[in-house]
C-alpha positions in Angstrom: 36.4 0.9 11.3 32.9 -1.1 12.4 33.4 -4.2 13.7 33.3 -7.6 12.1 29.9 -8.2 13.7 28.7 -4.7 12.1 30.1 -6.1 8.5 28.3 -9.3 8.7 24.7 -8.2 10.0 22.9 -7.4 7.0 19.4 -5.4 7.5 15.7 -7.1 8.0 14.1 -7.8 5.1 11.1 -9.7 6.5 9.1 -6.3 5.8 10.1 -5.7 2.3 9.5 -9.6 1.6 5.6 -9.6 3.1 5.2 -6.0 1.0 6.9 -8.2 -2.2 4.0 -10.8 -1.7 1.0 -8.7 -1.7 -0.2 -7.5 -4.9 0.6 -4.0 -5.5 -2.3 -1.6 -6.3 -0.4 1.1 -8.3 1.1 -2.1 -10.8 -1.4 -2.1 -14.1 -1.8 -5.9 -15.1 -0.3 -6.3 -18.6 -2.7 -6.3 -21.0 -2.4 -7.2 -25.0 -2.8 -4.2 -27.4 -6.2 -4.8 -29.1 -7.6 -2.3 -31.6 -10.2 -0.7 -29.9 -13.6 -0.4 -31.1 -15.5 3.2 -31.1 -17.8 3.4 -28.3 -21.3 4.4 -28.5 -21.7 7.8 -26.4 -23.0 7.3 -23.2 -23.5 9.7 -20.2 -21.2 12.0 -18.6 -18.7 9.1 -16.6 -17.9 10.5 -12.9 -14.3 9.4 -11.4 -15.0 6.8 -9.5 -12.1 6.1 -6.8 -11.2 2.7 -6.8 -13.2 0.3 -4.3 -10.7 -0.2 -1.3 -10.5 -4.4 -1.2 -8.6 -6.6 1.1 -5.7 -6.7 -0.1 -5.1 -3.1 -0.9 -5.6 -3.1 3.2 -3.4 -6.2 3.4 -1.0 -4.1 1.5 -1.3 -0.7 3.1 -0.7 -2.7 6.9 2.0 -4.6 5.4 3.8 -1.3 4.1 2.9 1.4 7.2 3.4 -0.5 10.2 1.1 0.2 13.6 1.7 3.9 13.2 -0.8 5.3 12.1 -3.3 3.8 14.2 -0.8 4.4 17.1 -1.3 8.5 15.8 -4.4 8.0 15.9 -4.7 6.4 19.7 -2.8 9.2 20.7 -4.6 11.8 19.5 -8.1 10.3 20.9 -6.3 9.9 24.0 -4.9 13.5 23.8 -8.7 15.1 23.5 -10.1 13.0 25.9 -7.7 14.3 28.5 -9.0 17.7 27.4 
């Protein structure tokens, strides 16, 4: 049986509040159905990926912590040792 100190602590949520406040960059904005005109044809369009901004970094810090970049210290420290 956990202790009434166990049954009263409830988990951090300071992490999942800061991630609530940036903007998500999977969520579509809502847009209004409008009937959509034909377009003229126009060259071959390439996928463009998406233009990383501020807050997608913002957003990406917010979610994953230090740990990637600690990884990544690690492994530059790893193969300069080498």
């Amino acid at each position: 049986m956990p202790s009434s100190r166990c049954a009263t602590r409830r988990p951090c949520r300071c992490r999942a509040r800061r991630a609530e406040a940036l903007p998500q960059p999977h969520a579509a904005p809502a847009a209004p159905a409008a009937p959509a005109a034909p377009a003229a044809p126009a060259a071959p369009a390439a996928p463009a990926a998406p233009a990383a901004s501020a807050d997608d970094a913002r957003y990406r810090r917010a979610v994953l912590g230090a740990w990637p970049m600690m990884r990544l210290n690690a492994r530059l420290n790893d193969a300069s040792d080498s």
